[in-house]
N, C-alpha and C positions, 0 to 999 in steps of 0.2 A: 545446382540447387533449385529446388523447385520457388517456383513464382508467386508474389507476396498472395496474390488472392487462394492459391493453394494451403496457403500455412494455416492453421487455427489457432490461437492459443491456445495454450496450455489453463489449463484451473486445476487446482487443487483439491483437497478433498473439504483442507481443515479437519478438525475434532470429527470425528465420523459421528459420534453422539449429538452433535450441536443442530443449529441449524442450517448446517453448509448443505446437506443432501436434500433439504425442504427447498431452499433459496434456487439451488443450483437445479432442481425438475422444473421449478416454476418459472425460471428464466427460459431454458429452452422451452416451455411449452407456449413461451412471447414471443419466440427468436423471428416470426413473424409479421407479427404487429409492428414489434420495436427494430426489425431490419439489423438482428444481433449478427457480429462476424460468426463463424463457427469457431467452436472450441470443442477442444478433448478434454475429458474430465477423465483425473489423473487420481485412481482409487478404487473402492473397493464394488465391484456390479451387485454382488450381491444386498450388500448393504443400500445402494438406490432401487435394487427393484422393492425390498421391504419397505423403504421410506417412502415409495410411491403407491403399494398396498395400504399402509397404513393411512394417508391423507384420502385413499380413493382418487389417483390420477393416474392417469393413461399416458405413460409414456415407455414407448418401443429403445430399449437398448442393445445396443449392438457391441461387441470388441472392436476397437479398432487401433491404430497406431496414425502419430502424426503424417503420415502418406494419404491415408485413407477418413483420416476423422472430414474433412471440406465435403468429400461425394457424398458422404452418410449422410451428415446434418439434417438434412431437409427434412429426414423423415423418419431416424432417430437420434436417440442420443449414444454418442462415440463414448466409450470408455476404455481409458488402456490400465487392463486390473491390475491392481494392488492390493493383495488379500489384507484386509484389517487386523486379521489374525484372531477373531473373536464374532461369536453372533453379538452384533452391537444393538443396544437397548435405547432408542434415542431418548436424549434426557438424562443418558447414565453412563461415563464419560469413565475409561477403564484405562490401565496402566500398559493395557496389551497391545490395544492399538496404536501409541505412541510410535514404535519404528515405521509405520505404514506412513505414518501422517509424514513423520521426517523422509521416507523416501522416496512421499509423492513432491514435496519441498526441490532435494535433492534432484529427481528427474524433468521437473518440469524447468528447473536452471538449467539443466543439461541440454535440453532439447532446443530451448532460446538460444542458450551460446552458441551452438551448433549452428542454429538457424534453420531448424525445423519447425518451430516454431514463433510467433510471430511476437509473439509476450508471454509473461506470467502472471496470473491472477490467480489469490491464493484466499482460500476461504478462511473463515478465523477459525484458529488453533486455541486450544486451553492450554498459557504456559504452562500452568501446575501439574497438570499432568504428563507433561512435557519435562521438567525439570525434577518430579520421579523416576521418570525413566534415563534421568543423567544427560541431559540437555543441556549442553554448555553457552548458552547465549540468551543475551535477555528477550529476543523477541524475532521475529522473523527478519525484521531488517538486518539484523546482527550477523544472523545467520548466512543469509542471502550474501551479501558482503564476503563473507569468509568463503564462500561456494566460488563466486568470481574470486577473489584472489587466489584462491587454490589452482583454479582454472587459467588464469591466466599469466601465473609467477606477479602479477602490478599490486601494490596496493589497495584496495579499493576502499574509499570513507561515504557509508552511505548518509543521504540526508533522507530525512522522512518530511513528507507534505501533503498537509491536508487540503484535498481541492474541492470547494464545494460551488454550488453556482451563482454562491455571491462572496465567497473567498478563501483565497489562498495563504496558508498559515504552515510556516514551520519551526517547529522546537531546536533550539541548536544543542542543548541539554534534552535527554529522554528520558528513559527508564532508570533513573536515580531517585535515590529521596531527596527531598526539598530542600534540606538541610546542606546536601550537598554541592547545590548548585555555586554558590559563589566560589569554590573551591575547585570546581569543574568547567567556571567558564574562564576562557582567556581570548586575550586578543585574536591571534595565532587561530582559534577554534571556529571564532566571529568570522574572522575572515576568508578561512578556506570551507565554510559553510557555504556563506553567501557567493565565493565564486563556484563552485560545485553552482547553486540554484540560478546564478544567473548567464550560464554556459548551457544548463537543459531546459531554461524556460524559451531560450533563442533556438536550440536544437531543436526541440523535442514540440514546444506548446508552439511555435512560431512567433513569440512573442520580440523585436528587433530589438526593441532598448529594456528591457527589464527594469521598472522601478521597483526599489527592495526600501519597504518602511523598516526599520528596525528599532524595535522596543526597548526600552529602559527596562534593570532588571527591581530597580525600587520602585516604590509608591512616585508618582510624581517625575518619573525620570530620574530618581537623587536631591533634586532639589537644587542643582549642582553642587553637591557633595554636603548638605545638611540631613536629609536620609540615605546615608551609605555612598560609598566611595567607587563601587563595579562601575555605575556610570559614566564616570569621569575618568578613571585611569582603565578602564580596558575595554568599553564598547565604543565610547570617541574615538580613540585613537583608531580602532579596524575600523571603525567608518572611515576615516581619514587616507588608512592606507586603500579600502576601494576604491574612493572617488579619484585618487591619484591613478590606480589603473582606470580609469575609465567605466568604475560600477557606478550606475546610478542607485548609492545605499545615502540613505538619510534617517535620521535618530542622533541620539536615543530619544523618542518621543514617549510620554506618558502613555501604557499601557492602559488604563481607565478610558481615554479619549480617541484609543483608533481604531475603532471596530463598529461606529456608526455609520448610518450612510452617506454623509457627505464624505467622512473623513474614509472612508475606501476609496474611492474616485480619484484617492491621489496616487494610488499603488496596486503593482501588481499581485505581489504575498508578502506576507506580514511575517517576518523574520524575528521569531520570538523566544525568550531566554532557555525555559524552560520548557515541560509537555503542559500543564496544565493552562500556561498561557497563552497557549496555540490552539489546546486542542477544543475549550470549553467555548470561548467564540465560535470557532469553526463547527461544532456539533450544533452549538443555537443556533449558529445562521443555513446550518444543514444537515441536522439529522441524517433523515433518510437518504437521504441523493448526495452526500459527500463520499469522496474515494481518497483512500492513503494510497499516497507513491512515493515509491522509493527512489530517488535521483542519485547520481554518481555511481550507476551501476551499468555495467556493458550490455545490458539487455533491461528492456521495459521492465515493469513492477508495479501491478496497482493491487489494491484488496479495500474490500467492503469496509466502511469505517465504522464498525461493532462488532461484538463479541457474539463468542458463543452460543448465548441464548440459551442455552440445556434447559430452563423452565418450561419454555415455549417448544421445543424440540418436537416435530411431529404430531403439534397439535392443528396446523392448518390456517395457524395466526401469525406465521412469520411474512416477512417482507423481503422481497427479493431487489426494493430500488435498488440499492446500495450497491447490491451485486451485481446490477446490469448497469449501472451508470459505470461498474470499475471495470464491465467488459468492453463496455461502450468509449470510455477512455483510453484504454490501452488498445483499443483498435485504432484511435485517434494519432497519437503521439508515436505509435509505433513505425509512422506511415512514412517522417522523416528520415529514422534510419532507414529502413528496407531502402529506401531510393538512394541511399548512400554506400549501399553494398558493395 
């Protein structure tokens, strides 16, 4: 097996329409400055060299496969093609290119588990267009998950976490509607959540004792049980049974009061009910520079924490932080496994 400094990540294409090909020329034309690992970008050449005509940027692409994407880098950009299947129109997000995007998905888990790779970072996808083309999962994490368990025969329950540079937030509920959450969370869910995050915050971020704040799912914490009862009968008590293994989990704490500055300083990620309670902090306190990872998966996972873009799509106004803080990250945490090979 070739040697961690050999391996590149893997990236994705994302939505080929979006602005995964704007984001993904502008990082390598940083890779430089920012001292980026190398990675293969995992998709369509033709589709980056037009996206790099269109912006007016210079950048040399090469074919390459994870063996060879490390010697190229320097001096272009590695792609191992996967035809889109469509001259794609950025900004104009088409039902044809959906198998490409899924089997750059698909290959770039392949190469990770394997170990030809050293992570996966995956540019944003458009579900909709995605879920036209009969995509059976609410979202890449989903998916990603079902990839390792196929591969692996084990179970695999992903947690999603938002890492930004002033906080760590994850949804123990996702991509449901609102309505469903009290019905979707249980103790049982609390708990093998938070051990999932605080086995990869120790593994993976090098964090020794993980503090896990966890949020109340009503106004107030419950009130203790005068607005709603989740907080009393099912996130006390998986607090309960963490602290008896040995998690340092605390809550239910009022969700209004723990996302200031003092009150972070008590915690490492803020273990929160649902998506919008994780994710709306976590994007105010960082936009641009926060990256989603995906934990409880056999191989890294990070991706830009925003969408698509298609309005902005090759117009020259995109932002590639996000992208580079997520390559930059999973160069990070992936460094724990390799040395555990």
């Amino acid at each position: 097996m070739p040697s961690r400094s050999s391996r590149p990540l893997a990236l994705t294409q994302g939505d080929p329409a979006g602005i995964g090909p704007d984001i993904t020329l502008a990082a390598w034309l940083r890779r430089r400055e920012l001292d980026l690992m190398p990675f293969l970008f995992l998709g369509d050449p033709k589709v980056l060299a037009a996206r790099a005509r269109q912006l007016n940027l210079t950048v040399p692409l090469r074919e390459a496969d994870a063996s060879t994407a490390s010697d190229v880098f320097a001096e272009s950009l590695p792609i191992l093609p996967i035809a889109a299947g469509m001259d794609v129109i950025a900004g104009a997000p088409h039902l044809v290119t959906a198998k490409a995007t899924i089997a750059a998905i698909e290959m770039a888990a392949s190469l990770s588990m394997k170990g030809d790779t050293s992570a996966v970072v995956t540019n944003p996808i458009a579900k909709s267009v995605l879920y036209d083309a009969g995509f059976g999962f609410p979202g890449h994490t989903e998916f990603l998950a079902d990839l390792a368990t196929r591969a692996t025969g084990k179970p695999v329950m992903p947690v999603m976490l938002l890492a930004g540079p002033k906080l760590r937030a994850i949804p123990v509920t996702i991509h449901i509607p609102l309505k469903d959450v009290p019905q979707a969370l249980t103790s049982d869910l609390i708990v093998e959540t938070c051990r999932i995050t605080d086995h990869d915050l120790r593994t993976r971020f090098g964090i020794a004792k993980p503090r896990l704040a966890v949020a109340g799912l009503n106004p107030h914490a419950g009130e203790s049980g005068a607005i709603g009862k989740e907080d009393e009968d099912i996130i006390r008590p998986a607090i309960a049974v963490l602290r008896n293994e040995g998690i340092d989990a605390f809550g239910p704490l009022p969700a209004d009061t723990m996302f200031h500055d003092d009150a972070r300083r008590r915690y490492d990620v803020a273990v929160c009910m649902y998506h919008d309670q994780a994710l709306i902090p976590a994007k105010a306190l960082g936009f641009d520079d926060s990256v989603n990872v995906t934990l409880g998966l056999p191989f890294v996972r990070t991706s830009p924490d925003h969408g698509t873009a298609f309005g902005i799509a090759g117009k020259g106004v995109a932002k590639e932080d996000s992208l580079v803080a997520a390559l930059k990250l999973a160069s990070e945490i992936s460094r724990p496994i390799e040395s555990n090979r």
